[in-house]
C-alpha positions as CSV (number, residue, x, y, z in Angstrom):
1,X,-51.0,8.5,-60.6
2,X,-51.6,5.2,-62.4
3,X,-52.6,5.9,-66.0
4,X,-54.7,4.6,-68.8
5,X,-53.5,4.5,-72.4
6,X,-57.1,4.6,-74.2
7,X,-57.0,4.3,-78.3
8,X,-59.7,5.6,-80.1
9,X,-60.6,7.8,-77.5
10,X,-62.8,9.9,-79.7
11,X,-64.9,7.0,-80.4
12,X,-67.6,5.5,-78.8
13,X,-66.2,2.9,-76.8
14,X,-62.8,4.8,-76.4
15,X,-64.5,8.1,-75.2
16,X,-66.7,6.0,-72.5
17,X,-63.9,4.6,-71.1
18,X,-61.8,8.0,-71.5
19,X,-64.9,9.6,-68.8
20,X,-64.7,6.2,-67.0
21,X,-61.5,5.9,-66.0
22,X,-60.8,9.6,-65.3
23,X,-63.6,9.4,-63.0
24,X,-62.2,6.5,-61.1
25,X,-58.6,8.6,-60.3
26,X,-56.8,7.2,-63.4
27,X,-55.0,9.9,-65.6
28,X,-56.3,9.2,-69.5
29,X,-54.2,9.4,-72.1
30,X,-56.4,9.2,-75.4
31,X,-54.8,8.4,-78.3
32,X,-56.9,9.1,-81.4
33,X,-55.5,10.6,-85.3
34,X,-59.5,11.4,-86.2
35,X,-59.3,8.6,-89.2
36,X,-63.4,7.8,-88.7
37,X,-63.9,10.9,-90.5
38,X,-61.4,9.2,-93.4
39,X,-63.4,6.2,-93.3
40,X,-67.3,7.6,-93.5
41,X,-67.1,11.2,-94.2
42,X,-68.6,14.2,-92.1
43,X,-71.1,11.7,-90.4
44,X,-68.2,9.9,-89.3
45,X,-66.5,12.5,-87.7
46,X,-65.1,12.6,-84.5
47,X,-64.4,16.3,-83.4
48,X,-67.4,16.5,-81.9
49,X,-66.5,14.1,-79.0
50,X,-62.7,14.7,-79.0
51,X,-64.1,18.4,-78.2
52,X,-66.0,17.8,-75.0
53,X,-63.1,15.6,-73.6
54,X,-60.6,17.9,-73.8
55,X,-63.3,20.5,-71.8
56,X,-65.1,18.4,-69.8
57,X,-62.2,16.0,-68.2
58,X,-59.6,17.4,-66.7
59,X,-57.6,14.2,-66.1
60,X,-57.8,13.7,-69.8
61,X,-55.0,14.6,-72.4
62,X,-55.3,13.6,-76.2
63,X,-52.7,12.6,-78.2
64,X,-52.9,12.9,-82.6
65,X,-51.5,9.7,-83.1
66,X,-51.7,6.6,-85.5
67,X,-51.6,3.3,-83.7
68,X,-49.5,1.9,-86.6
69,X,-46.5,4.5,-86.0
70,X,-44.3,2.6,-84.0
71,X,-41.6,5.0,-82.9
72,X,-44.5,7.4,-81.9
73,X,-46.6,4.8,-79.9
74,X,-43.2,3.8,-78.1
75,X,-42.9,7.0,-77.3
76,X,-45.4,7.4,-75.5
77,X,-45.1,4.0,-73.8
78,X,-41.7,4.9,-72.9
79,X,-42.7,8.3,-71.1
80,X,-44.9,6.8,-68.9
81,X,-43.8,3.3,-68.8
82,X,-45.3,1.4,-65.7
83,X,-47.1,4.0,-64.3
84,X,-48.9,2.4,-67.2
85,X,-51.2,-0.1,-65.7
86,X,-54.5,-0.1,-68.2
87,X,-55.0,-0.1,-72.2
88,X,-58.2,0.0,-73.9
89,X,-57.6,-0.6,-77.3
90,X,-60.9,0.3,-78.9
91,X,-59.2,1.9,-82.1
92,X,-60.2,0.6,-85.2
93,X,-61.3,0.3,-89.6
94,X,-65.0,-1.2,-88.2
95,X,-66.6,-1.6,-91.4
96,X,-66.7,-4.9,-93.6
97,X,-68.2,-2.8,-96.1
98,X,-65.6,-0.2,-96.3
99,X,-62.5,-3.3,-95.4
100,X,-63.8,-4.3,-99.0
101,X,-62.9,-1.1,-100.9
102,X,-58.9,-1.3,-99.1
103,X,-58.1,-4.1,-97.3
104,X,-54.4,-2.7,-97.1
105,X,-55.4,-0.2,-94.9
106,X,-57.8,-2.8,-92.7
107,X,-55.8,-5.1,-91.9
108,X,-53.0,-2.3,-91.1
109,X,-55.0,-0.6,-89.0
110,X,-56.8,-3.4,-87.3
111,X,-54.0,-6.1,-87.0
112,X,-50.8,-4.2,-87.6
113,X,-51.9,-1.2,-85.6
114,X,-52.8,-3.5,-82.8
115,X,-49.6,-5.5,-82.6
116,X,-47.8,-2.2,-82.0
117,X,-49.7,-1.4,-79.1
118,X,-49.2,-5.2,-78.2
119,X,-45.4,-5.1,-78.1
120,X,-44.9,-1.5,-76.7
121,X,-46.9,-2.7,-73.6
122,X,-44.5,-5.7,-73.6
123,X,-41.7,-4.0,-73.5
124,X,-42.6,-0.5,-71.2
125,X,-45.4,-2.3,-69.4
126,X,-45.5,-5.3,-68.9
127,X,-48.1,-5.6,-66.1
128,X,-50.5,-3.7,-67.5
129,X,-53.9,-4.8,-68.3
130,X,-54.6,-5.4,-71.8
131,X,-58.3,-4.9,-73.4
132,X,-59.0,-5.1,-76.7
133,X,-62.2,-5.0,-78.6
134,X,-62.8,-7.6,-80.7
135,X,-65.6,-8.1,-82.7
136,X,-68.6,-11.4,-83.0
137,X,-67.3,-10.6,-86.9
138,X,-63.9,-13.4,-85.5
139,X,-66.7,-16.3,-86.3
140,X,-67.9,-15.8,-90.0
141,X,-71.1,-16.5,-91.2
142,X,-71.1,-19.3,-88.8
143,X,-74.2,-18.2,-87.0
144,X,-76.0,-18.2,-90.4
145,X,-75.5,-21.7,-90.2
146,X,-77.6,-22.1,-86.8
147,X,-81.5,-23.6,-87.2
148,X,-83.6,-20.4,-87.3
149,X,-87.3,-19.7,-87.9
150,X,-89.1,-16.7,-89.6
151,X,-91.6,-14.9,-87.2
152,X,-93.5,-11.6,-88.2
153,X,-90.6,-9.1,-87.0
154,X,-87.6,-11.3,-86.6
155,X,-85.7,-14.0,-87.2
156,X,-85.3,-16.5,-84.1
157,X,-83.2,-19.6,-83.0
158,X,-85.1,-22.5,-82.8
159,X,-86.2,-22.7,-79.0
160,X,-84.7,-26.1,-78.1
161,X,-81.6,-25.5,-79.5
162,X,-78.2,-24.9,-77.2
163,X,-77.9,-21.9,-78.4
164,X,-81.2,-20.5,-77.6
165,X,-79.7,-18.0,-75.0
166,X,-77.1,-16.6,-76.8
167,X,-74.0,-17.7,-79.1
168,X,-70.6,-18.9,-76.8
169,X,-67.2,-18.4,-77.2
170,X,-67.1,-22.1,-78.7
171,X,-68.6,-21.5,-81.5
172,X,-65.8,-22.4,-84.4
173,X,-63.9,-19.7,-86.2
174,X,-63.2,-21.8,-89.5
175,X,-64.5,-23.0,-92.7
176,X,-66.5,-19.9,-92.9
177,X,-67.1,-16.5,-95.0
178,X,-65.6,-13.7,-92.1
179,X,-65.6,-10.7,-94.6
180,X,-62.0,-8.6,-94.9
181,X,-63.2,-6.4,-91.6
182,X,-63.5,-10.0,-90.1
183,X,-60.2,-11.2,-90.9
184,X,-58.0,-8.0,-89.8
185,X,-59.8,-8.2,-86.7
186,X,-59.6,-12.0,-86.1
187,X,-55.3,-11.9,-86.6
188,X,-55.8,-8.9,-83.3
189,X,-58.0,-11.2,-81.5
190,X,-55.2,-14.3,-81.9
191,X,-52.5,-12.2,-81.1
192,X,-54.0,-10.5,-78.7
193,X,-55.0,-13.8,-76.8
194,X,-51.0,-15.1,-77.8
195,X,-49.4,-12.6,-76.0
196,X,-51.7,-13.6,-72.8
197,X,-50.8,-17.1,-73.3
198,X,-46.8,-16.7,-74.4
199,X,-45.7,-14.3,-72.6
200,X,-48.0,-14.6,-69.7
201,X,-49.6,-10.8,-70.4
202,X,-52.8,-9.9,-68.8
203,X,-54.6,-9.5,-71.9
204,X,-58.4,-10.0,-72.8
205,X,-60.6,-9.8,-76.0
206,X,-64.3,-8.8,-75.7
207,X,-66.1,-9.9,-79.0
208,X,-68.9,-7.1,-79.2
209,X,-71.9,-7.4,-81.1
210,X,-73.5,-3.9,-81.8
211,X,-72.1,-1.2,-79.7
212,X,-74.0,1.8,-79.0
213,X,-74.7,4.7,-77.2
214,X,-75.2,8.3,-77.3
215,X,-71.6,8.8,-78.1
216,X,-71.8,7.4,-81.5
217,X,-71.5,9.0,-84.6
218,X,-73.2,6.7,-86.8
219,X,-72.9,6.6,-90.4
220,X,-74.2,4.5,-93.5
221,X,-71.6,1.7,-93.1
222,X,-71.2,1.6,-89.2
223,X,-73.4,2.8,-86.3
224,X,-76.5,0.3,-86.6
225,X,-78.7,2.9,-83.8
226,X,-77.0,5.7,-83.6
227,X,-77.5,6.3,-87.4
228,X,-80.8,4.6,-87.8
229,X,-82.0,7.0,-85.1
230,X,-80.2,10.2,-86.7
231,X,-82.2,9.0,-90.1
232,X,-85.6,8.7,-88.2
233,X,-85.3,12.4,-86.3
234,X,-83.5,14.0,-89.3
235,X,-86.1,12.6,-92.1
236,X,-83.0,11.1,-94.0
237,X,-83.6,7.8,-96.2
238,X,-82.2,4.3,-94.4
239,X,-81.2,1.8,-97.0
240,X,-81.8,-1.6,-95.2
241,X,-79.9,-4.8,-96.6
242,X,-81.7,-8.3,-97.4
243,X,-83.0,-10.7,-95.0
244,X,-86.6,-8.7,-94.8
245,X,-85.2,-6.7,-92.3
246,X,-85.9,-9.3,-89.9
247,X,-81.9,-9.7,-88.9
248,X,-81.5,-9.6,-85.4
249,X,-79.1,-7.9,-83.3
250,X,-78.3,-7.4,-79.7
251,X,-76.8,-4.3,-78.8
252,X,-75.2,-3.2,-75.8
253,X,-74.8,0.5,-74.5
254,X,-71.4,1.7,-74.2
255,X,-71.6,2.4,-70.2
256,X,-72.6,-1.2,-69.9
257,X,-69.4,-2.8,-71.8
258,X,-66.9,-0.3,-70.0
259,X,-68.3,-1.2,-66.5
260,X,-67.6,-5.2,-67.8
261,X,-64.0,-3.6,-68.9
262,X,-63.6,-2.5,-64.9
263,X,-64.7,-5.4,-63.8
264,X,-61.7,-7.4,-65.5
265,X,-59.2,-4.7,-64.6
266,X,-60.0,-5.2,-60.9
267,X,-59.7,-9.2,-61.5
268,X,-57.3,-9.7,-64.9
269,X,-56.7,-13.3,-66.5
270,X,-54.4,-14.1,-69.2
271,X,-55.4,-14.7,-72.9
272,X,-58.9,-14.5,-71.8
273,X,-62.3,-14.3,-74.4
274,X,-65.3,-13.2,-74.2
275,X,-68.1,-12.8,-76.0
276,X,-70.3,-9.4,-75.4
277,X,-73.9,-7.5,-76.1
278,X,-76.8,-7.2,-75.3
279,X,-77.6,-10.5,-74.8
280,X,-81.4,-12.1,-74.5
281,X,-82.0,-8.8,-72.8
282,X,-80.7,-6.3,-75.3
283,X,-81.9,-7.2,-78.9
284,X,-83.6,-5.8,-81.7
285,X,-84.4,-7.1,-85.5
286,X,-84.3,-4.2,-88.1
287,X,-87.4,-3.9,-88.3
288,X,-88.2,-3.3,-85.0
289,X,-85.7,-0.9,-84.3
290,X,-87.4,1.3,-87.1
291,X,-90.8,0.5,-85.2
292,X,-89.2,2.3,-82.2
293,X,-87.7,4.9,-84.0
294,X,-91.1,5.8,-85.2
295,X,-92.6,5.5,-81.8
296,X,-89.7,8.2,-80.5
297,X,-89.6,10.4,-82.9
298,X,-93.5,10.5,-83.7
299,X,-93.3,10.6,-87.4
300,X,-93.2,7.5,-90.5
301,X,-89.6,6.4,-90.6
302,X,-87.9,6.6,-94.6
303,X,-86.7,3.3,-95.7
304,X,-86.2,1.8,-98.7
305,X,-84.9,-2.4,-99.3
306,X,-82.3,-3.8,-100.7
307,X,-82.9,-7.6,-101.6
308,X,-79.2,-8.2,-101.1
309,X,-77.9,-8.8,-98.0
310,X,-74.3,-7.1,-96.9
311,X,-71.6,-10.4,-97.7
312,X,-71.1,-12.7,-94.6
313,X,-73.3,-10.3,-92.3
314,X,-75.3,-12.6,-89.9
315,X,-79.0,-13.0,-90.2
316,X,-79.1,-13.8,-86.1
317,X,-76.9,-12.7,-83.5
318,X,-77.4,-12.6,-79.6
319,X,-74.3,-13.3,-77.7
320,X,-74.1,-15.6,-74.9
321,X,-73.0,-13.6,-71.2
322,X,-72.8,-16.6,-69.4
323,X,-68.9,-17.0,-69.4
324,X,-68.1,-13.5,-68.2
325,X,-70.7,-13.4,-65.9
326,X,-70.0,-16.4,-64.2
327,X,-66.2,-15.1,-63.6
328,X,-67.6,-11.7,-62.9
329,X,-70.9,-11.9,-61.0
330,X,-71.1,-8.4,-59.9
331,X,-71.4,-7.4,-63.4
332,X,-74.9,-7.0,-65.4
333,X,-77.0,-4.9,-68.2
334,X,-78.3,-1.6,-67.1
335,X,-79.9,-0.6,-70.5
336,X,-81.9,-2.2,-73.1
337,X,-82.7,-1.4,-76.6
338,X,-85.7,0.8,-76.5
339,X,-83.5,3.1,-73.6
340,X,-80.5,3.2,-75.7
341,X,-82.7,4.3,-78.7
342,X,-84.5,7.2,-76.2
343,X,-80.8,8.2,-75.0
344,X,-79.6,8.7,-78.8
345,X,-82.4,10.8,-79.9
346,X,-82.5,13.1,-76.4
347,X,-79.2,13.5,-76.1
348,X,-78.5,13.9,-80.3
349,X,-81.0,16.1,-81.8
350,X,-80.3,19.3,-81.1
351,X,-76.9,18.7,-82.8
352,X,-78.4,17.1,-85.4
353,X,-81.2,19.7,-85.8
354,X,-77.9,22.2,-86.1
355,X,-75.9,19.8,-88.2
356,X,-79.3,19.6,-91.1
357,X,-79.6,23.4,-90.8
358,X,-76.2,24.8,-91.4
359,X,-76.5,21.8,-94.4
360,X,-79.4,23.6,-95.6
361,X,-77.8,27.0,-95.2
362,X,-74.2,26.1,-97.2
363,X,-77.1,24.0,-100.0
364,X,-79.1,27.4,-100.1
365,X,-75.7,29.6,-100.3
366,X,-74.4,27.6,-103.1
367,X,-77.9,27.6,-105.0
């Protein structure tokens, strides 16, 4: 059976593809040490997810592993060596915020971690297809940089300008402000793209904006939706950073990006870049997403401002699909914001209903 090596399997991204895959006939093995909760806290956790995979997919089998220990990652490339023919590397530190407080551990994780995984397929499996998830983060506060205008809700790109329908893979990577998070990342996304190019790997980076989905577990410092909806149901405050909150994102569902992940392991190039979200379809400013929140949940949302915005975060980003759809035309968005906000909430609050009131249980216990 050919098999998928999936990294951060417990993770949004990584537990999308772990269901994906298996249910196309591959055998998933998910490698995933829990460190989200180590990063963010409870809210971070993982468990939850890691739980129902083991239950709920047969063809799936996790492995407690750290992508940076190289004698246990060859290990496992070893075992199953060619039969090897797909890794999604979705494992990762994805905070700037938190790359601030140890960028030791950031840049291991993200760029050391990642050139493990790198040269273990090199050496056991060679002809396997490559994915990793990269991050729009690889340009800086380049985008900052682009002609934008101030509307009621949003910031927008001016309309005549080339960029109007999203931001392409062109756009420079240097003289800019990337953030520590940006950085790690960006040394992946080179290497990743080197090992395509030098050694004639079939390896692709996919440079996400926001990344959502009902499998995320959102917290303060990563999960834009996922949290910002678990604040609006759970009546929890949201602290929003500078810029108005008119920033705009565009955020694409987790189903959507792993169906674009098939659609290059059917037809793989070397070295290959793309950038990917929600596009012009699939994009939200801050403020709006509260607006919609409020609208789901059908109560006032609790926010308060912060004047100053997070260092080097964008103040506009929609990313341009035209590159990967013109090499993969089958390929296109399935959800948009306001059903990737309903899907969070329906599919969340009981869970988060349970989470609040066994909080308010231990809270009373202790009292």
């Amino acid at each position: 059976m050919s098999v998928a090596i999936v990294t951060g399997s417990a993770g949004l991204v990584g537990s999308e593809a772990s269901r994906y895959f298996a249910s196309v006939g591959m055998e998933v093995v998910g490698i995933d040490n829990g460190m989200r909760a180590d990063f963010f806290g409870s809210d971070g956790s993982t468990i939850w997810v890691k739980e129902r995979l083991c239950a709920e997919v047969r063809a799936y089998r996790h492995e407690n592993v750290d992508i940076r220990d190289n004698a246990e990652i060859s290990r496992l490339f070893r075992r199953f060596g060619k039969n090897i023919s797909l890794i999604v590397h979705a494992a990762a530190q994805p905070s700037h915020d938190w790359a601030a407080s140890n960028p030791s551990v950031d840049f291991t994780v993200n760029a050391n971690g990642t050139s493990v995984l790198l040269e273990a397929t090199r050496q056991y499996s060679p002809d396997a297809v490559f994915i990793y998830m990269s991050t729009n983060k690889v340009y800086g506060d380049q985008p900052n940089c682009l002609p934008l205008v101030e509307n009621e809700t949003r910031w927008e790109i001016e309309p005549r300008h080339p960029y109007a329908h999203g931001i392409p893979e062109t756009m420079s990577i240097d003289q800019s402000l990337h953030s520590l998070f940006g950085v790690s990342k960006l040394a992946a996304d080179v290497l990743v793209q080197e090992y395509g190019r030098y050694f004639g790997m079939k390896t692709v980076c996919f440079r996400g904006g926001c990344l959502t989905g009902p499998n995320h577990s959102g917290a303060q410092l990563h999960g834009f939706l996922a949290y910002l909806m678990k604040c609006a149901a759970t009546d929890t405050p949201y602290k929003v950073f500078g810029y108005k909150g008119k920033q705009v994102r565009d955020n694409i569902h987790s189903a959507d990006l792993v169906r674009a992940f098939h659609e290059f392991f059917l037809n793989p190039r070397a070295g290959e870049v793309y950038n990917i979200g929600g596009g012009t379809r699939s994009n939200c400013s801050m403020l709006e997403a509260v607006s919609m929140c409020e609208r789901i949940t059908g109560k006032p949302f609790r926010r308060t401002y912060h004047g100053n915005n997070r260092r080097g975060d964008h103040i506009w980003w929609v990313s341009d699909l035209s590159k990967f759809r013109n090499h993969f035309p089958n390929w296109n968005l399935r959800y948009d914001v306001p059903q990737i906000l309903q899907e969070i909430h329906d599919l969340n609050i009981e869970r988060w209903r349970s989470e609040c009131a066994m909080l308010e249980k231990e809270t009373f216990s202790v009292s």
